[in-house]
C-alpha positions as CSV (number, residue, x, y, z in Angstrom):
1,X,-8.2,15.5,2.1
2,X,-6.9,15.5,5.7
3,X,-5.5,19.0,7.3
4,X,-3.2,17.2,9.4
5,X,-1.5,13.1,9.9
6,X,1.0,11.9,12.4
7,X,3.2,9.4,11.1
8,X,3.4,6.8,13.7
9,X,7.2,5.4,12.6
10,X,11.1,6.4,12.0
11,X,14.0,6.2,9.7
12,X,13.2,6.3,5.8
13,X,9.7,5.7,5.8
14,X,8.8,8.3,8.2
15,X,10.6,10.9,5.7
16,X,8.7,9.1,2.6
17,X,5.5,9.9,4.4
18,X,6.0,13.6,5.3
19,X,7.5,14.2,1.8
20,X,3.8,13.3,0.8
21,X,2.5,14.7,3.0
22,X,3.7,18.1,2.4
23,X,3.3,17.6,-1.6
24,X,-1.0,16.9,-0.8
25,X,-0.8,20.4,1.9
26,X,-1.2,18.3,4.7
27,X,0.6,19.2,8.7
28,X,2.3,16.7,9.2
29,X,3.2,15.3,13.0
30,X,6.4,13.1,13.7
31,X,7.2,11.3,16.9
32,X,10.8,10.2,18.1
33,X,12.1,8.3,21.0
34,X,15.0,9.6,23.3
35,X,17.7,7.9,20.3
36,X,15.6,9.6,17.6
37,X,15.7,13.5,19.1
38,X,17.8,14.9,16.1
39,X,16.9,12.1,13.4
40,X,16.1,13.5,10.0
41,X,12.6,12.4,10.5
42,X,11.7,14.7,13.1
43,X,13.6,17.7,11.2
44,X,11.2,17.4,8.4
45,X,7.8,17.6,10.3
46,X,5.6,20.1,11.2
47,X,5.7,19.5,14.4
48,X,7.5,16.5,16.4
49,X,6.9,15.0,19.8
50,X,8.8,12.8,21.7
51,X,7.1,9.4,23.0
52,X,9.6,7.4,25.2
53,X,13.0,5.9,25.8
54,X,14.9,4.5,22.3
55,X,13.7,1.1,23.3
56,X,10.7,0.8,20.6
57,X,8.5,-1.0,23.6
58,X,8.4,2.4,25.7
59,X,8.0,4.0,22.0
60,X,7.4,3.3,18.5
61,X,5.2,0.8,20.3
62,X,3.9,2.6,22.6
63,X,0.6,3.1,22.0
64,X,-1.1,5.3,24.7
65,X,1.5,7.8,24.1
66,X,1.0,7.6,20.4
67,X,-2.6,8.6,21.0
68,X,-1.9,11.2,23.7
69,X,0.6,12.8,20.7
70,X,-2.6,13.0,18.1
71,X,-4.9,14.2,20.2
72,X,-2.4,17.1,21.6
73,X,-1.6,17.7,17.8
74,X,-5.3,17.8,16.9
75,X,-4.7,15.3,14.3
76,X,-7.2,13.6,11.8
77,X,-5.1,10.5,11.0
78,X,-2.6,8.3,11.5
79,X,0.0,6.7,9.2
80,X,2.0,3.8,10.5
81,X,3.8,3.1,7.8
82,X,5.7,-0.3,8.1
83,X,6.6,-2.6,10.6
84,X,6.1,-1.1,14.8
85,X,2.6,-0.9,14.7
86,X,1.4,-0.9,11.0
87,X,-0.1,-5.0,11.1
88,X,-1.0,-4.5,15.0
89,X,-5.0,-4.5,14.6
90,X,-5.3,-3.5,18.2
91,X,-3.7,-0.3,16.9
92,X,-5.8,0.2,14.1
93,X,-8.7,-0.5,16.0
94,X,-7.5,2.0,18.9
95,X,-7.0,4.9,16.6
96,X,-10.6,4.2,15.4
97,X,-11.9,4.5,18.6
98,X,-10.1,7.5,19.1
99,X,-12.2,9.1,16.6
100,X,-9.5,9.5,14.1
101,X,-8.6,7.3,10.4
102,X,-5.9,4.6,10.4
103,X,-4.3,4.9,7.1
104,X,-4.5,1.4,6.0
105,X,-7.2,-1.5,6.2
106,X,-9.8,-1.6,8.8
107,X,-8.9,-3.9,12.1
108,X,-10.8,-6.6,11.0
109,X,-8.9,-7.0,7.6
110,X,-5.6,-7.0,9.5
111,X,-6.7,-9.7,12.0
112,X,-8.1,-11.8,9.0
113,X,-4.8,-12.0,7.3
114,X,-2.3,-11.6,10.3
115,X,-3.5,-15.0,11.8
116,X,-1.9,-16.9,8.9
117,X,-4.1,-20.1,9.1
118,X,-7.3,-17.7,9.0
119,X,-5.9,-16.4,6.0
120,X,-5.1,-19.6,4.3
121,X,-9.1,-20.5,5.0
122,X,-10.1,-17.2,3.6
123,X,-8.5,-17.4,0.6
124,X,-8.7,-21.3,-0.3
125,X,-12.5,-20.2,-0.2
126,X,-11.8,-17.4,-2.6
127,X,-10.2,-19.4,-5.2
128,X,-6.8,-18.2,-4.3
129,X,-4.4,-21.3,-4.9
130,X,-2.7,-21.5,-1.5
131,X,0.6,-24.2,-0.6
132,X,-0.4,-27.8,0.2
133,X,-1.2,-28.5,4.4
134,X,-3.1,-27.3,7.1
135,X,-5.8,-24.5,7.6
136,X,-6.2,-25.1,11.3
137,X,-3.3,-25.1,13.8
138,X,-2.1,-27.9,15.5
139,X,-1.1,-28.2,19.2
140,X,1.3,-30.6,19.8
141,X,4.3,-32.7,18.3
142,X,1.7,-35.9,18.3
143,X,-0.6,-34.1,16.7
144,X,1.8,-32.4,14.4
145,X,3.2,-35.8,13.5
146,X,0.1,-37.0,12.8
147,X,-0.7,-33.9,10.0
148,X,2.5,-34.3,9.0
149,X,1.8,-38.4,7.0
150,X,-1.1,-36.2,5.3
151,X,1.0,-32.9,4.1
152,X,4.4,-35.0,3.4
153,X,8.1,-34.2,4.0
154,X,10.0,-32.1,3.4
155,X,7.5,-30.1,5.3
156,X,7.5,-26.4,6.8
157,X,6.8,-25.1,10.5
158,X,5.3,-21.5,10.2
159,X,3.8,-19.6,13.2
160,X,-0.2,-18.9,12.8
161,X,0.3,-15.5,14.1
162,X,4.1,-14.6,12.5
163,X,5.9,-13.6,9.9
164,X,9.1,-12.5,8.9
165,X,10.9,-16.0,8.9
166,X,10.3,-16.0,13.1
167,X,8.4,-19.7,14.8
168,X,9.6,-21.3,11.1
169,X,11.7,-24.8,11.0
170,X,12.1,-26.7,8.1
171,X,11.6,-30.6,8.9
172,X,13.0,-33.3,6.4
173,X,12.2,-36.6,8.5
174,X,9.8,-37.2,11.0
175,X,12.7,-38.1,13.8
176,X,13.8,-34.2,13.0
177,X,10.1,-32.8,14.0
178,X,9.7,-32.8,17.8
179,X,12.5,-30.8,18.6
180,X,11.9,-28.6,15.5
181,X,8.3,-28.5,16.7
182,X,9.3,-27.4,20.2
183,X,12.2,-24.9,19.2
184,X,9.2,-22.8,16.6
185,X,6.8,-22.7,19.6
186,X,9.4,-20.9,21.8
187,X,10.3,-18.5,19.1
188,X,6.6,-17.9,18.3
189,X,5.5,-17.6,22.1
190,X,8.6,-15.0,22.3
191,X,7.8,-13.0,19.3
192,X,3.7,-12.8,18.6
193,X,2.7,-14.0,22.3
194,X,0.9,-16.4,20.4
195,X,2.7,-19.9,19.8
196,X,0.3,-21.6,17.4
197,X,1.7,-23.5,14.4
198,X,0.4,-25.0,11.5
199,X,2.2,-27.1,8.5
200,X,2.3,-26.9,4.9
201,X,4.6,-28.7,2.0
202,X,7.8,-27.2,1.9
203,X,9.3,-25.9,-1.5
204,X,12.5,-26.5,-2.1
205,X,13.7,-23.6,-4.4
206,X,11.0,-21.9,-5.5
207,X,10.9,-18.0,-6.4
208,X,9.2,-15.1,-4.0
209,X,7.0,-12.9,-6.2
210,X,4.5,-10.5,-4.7
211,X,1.5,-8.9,-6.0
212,X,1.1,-4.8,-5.2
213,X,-2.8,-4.3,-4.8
214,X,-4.8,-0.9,-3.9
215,X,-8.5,-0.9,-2.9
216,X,-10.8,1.9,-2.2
217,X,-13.7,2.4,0.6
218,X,-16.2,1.6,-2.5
219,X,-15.4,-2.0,-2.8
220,X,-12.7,-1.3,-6.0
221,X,-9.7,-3.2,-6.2
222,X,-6.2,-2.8,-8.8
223,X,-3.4,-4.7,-8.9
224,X,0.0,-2.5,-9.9
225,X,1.3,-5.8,-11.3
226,X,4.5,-8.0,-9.5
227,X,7.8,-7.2,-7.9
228,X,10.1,-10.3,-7.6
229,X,11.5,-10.4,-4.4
230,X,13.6,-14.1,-4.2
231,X,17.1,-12.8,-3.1
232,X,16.7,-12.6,0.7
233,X,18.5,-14.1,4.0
234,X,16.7,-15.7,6.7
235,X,13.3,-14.6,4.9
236,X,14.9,-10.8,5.0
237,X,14.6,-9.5,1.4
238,X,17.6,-7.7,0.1
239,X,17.0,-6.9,-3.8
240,X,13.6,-6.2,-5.4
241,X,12.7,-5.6,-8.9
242,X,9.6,-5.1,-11.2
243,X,8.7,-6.3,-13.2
244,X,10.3,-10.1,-12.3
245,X,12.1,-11.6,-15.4
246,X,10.3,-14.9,-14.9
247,X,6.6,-13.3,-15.3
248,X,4.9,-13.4,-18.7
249,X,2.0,-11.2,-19.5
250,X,-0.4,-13.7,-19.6
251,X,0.9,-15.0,-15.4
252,X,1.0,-11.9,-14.6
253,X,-2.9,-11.3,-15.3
254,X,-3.5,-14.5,-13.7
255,X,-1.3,-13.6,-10.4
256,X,-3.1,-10.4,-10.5
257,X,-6.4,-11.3,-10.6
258,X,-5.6,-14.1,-7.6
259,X,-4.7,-11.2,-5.9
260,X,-7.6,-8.9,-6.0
261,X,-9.6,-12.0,-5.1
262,X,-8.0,-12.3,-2.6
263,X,-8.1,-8.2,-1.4
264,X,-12.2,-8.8,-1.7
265,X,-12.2,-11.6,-0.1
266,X,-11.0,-9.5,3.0
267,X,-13.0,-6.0,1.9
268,X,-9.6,-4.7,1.8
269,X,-9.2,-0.6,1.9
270,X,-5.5,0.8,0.6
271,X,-2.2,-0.3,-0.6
272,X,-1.5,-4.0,0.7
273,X,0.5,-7.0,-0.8
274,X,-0.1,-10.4,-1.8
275,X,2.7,-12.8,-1.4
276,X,3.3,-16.0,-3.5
277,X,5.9,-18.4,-4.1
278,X,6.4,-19.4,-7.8
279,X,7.6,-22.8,-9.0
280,X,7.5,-25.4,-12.2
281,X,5.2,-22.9,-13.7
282,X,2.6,-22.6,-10.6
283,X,2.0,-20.1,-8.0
284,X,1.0,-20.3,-4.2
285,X,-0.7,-17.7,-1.8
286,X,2.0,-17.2,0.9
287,X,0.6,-14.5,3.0
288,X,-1.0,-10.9,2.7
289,X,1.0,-7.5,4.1
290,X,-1.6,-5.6,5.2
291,X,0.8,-2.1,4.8
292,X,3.0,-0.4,2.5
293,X,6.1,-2.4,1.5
294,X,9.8,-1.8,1.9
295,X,9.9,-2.0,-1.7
296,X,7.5,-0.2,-2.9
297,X,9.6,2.5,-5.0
298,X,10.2,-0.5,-7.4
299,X,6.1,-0.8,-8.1
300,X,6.0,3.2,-8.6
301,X,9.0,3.7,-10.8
302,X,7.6,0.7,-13.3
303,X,3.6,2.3,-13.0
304,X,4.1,5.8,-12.7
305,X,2.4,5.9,-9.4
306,X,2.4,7.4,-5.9
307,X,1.7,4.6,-3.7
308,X,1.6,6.3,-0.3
309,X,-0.5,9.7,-1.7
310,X,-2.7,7.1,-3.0
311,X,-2.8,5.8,0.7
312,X,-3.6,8.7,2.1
313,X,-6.3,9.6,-0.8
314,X,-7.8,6.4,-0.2
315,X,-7.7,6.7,3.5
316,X,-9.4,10.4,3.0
317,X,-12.5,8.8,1.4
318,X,-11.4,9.6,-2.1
319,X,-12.3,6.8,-4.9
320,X,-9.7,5.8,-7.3
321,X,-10.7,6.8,-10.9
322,X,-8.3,4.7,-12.2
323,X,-8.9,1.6,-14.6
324,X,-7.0,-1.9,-14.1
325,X,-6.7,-1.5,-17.9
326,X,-4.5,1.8,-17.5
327,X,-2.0,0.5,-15.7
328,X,0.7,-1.2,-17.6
329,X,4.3,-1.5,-16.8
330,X,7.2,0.4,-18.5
331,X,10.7,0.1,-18.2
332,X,12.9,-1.6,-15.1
333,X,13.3,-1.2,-11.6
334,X,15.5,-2.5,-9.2
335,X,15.9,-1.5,-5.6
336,X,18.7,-2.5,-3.2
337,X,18.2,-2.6,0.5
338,X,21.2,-0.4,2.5
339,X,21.7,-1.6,5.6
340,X,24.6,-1.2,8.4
341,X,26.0,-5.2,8.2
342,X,28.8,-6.5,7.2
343,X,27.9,-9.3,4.8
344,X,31.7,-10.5,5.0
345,X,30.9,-11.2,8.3
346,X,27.5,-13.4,8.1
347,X,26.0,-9.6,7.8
348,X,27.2,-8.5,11.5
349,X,25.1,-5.6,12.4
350,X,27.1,-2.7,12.5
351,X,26.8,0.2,14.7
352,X,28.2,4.2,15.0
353,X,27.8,7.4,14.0
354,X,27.5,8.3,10.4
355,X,30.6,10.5,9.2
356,X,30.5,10.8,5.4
357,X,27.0,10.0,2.9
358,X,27.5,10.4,-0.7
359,X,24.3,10.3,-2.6
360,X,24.2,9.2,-6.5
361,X,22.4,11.1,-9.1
362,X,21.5,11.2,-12.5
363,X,18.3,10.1,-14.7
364,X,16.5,7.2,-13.0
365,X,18.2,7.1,-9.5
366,X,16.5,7.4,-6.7
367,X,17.5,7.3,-2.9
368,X,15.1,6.9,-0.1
369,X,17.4,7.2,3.1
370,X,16.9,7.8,6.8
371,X,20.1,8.9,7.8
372,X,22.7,12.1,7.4
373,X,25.8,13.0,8.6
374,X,25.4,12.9,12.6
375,X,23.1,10.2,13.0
376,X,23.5,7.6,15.3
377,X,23.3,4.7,14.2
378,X,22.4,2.2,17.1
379,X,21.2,-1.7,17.5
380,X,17.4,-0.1,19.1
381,X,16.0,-0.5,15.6
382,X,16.1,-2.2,12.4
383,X,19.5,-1.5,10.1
384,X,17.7,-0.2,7.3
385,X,19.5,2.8,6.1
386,X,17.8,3.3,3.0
387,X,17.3,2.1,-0.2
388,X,18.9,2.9,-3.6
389,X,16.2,2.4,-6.7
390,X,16.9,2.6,-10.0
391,X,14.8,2.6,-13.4
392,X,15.7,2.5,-16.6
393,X,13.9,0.7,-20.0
394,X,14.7,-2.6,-19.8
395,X,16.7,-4.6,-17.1
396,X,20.4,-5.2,-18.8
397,X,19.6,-1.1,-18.7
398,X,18.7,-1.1,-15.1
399,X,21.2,-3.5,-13.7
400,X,24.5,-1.4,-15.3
401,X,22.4,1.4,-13.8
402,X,22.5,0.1,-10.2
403,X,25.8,-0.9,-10.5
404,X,26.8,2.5,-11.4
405,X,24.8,3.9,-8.7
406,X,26.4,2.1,-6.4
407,X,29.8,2.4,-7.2
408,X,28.5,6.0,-6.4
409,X,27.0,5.5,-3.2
410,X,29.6,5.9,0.0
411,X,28.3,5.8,3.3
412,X,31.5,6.3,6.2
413,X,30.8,5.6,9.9
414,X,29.3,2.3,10.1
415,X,30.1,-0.7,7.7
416,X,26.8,-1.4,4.8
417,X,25.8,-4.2,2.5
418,X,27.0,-2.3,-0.2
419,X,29.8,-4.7,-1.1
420,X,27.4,-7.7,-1.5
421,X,25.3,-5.6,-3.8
422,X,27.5,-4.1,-5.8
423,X,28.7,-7.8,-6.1
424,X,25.3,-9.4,-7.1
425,X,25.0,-6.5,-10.1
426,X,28.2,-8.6,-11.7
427,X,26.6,-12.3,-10.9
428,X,26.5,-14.8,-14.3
429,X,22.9,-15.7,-12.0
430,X,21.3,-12.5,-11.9
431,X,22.0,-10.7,-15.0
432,X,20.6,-14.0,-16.3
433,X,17.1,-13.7,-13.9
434,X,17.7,-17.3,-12.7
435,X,16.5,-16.9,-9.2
436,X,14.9,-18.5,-6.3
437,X,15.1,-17.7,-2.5
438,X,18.6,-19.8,-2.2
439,X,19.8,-17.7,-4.3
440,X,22.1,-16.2,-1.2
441,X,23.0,-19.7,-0.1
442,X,24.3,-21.0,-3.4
443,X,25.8,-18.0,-4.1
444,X,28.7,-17.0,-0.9
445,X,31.2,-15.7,-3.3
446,X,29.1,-12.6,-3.0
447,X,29.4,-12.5,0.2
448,X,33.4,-13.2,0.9
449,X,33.9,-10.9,-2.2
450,X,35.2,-7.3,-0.5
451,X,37.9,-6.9,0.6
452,X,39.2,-6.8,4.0
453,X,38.4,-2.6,5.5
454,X,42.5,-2.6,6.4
455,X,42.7,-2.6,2.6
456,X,40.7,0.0,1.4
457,X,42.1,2.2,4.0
458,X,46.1,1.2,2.5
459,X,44.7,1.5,-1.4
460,X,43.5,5.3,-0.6
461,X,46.1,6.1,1.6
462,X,48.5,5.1,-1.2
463,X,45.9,7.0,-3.7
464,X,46.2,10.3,-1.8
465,X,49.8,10.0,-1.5
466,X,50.2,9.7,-5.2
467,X,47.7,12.7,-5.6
468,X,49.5,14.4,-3.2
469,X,53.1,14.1,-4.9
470,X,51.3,15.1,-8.7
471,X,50.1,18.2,-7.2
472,X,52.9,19.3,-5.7
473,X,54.8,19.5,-9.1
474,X,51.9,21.6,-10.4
475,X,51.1,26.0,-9.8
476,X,49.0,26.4,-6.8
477,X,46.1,27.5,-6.7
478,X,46.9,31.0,-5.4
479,X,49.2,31.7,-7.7
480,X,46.3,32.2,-10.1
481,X,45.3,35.1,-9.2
482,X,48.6,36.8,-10.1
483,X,48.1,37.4,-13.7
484,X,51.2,35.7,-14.8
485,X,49.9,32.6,-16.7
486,X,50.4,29.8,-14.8
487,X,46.7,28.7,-14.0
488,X,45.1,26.3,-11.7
489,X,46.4,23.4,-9.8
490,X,44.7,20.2,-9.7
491,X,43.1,18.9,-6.5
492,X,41.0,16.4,-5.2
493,X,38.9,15.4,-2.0
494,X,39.6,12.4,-0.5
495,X,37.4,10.7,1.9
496,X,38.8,7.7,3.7
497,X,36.4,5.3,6.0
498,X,37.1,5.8,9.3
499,X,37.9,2.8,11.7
500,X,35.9,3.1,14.7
């Protein structure tokens, strides 16, 4: 195992992969930007160093200083975590040549699967049933046109080099695809400095279900079974669960063995994920995260697994002795994304200082957060705040559970998602599993649902009052200790959200 990692990344991640880190014995290094100096992150490590200004180009993406930080610490690895740097194979290949391990797949398996019509070649040769259209890129709106009589309408735009719902148009009629054409280019050129597209059919409700997978450095690959991932917004997921309600046993063996086909395909070292979209009974390669996912918790609760020590074990050279036959799913597990928007407000991003966080507890609850009271909560960086996961044995079981969890969960300073969540739990839709990735779209009472701030603030103002008036016709509390009798008054905190 490796005597020292420096986790290349911020927020909740970073703290899930120092908790590991100290649980294997390992030193663990953080790094932090200007806006990051007193995040929770860089309180946990070892030792932290700073890399640049809060803008992530100067760095969380900066990747000089990055390497100028490991080779002051003296560390053997790297972890990148998600998103930054974690699917940049210029970075992985860097840190190799820096004579130290990326934790994750080699350079060559990231560039294989992060150019998206490479990947859709690789695995069409591997058997992997991939979404009707092109393997090759096209260059123009003529020549687009012309691809586009072969794959059909409606059709989808997708950046070769992209992800994340950026350089992506939907086209219904061929009079709609120029400018559709021209407008994904720009967005592609702007995001991946790469503005290559290529088309395939477009689906018009289907579900997004995802594949976990773990390979080792001698060629064996697991799957850890599926995690249904369909409620999202502009291609950002929100909810995850595992296992999904629309997978049998029999699909899932079948999804899971297009999977590791398509982790071989790509010698693929660690834990990565294989994307499909699901619909009238038939699944479709979508693309291949060549990381550890945002919703990861959800695949450990349901397999009884540490996915990142098992990243880091891996990464150390260690084989897994582990069986696909030994690992079956028990129980439920759902995981709600917290982030600082307003969803009443197309999901504004919110921004501020954190005043108040109250954690939920019991059996089967789990919170991975980045934040505490004090941190700044800025528009630098991605809104994640954390995530609330839950597990319980079946999913009516899991679903009450989140719902009580969150009706447990308070986070003041900045306004959260919470509302939306809390009002999906209730949805006739969701209890019932009927899903797909409109779900959002064809379901906006869940987003109009809370009420206005102005009236939470008047119904606890009123609530403390009426608290205020009961106690004040009870003893006090310092009355007591007098020996006469009278006991204890009641009392109560109250925590208002503050308007900023």
């Amino acid at each position: 195992m490796f005597e020292s990692v420096l986790v290349a990344n911020r927020g909740e991640i970073a703290l899930r992969i120092l908790r590991a880190c100290r649980e294997l014995g390992i030193r663990s290094v953080a790094i932090y930007s200007d806006a990051d100096r007193r995040a929770p992150h860089v309180m946990a490590a070892d030792e932290a160093y700073r890399v640049g200004p809060p803008a992530p180009a100067e760095s969380y993406l900066n990747v000089p200083a990055i390497l100028e930080v490991a080779a002051k610490a003296g560390v053997q690895a790297i972890h990148p975590g998600y998103g930054f740097l974690s699917e940049r194979a210029h970075f992985a290949r860097a840190v190799e040549e820096a004579g130290l391990v990326f934790v994750g797949p080699s350079a060559e398996t990231i560039a294989a699967m992060g150019d998206k019509t490479e990947a859709r070649r690789r695995m069409r040769a591997a058997g992997v049933p991939i979404v009707p259209g092109l393997t090759d890129p096209v260059q123009d709106p003529e020549e687009a046109a012309r691809a586009a009589e072969e794959v059909g309408y409606p059709l989808l735009i997708k950046a070769s080099a992209g992800g994340g719902g950026k350089g992506m148009r939907v086209v219904g009629r061929p009079e709609e695809l120029p400018r559709a054409f021209e407008a994904a280019q720009r967005e592609a050129l702007a995001a991946f400095g790469d503005g290559s597209l290529y088309l395939e059919r477009f689906l018009e409700a289907p579900r997004h279900i995802e594949i976990q997978i773990l390979g080792d450095r001698y060629g064996k690959v697991l799957h850890l079974g599926e995690r249904e991932c369909s409620i999202q917004r502009r291609h950002q997921k929100l909810i995850e669960e595992a296992p999904s309600p629309a997978v049998t046993p029999e699909l899932r063996a079948r999804m899971g063995a297009a999977a590791v086909r398509a982790a071989e395909a790509v010698a693929y070292v660690g834990a990565g994920t294989v994307e499909f979209l699901f619909q009238d009974g038939e699944f479709y390669f979508l693309e291949m995260n060549t990381r550890i996912q945002v919703e990861h918790p959800v695949t450990e609760y349901v397999y009884g697994v540490d996915l990142v020590h098992w990243q880091l074990r891996v990464a150390a050279g260690e084989p897994i002795p582990l069986g696909q036959d030994a690992l079956q799913p028990s129980g439920h597990a759902i995981e709600c994304r917290i982030t600082s928007e307003d969803p009443a407000r197309d999901f504004l991003p919110s921004t501020g200082t954190i005043s108040f966080l109250a954690v939920p507890g019991g059996p089967g609850v789990r919170w991975d957060g980045g934040i505490e009271v004090g941190t700044e909560v800025g528009l630098h960086y991605d809104p994640l705040l954390g995530k609330l996961v839950v597990h319980a044995p079946t999913r009516e079981e899991a679903i009450r559970r989140m719902a009580r969890a969150l009706g447990e969960l308070v986070v003041g300073g900045v306004d959260t998602c919470i509302p939306f969540h809390r009002q999906v739990m209730e949805e006739p839709d969701f209890q019932a599993g009927r899903l797909s990735i409109r779900y959002v779209e064809e379901h906006p009472d869940c987003l109009r649902a809370a009420p206005p701030e102005d009236v939470v603030l008047a119904a606890g103002l009123v609530a403390a009052l009426l608290e205020e008036q009961e106690a004040s016709r009870l003893p006090s509390l310092r009355d007591a200790g007098r020996g006469d009798g009278r006991g204890f008054s009641a009392w109560r905190r109250v925590f208002l959200p503050s308007r900023r």
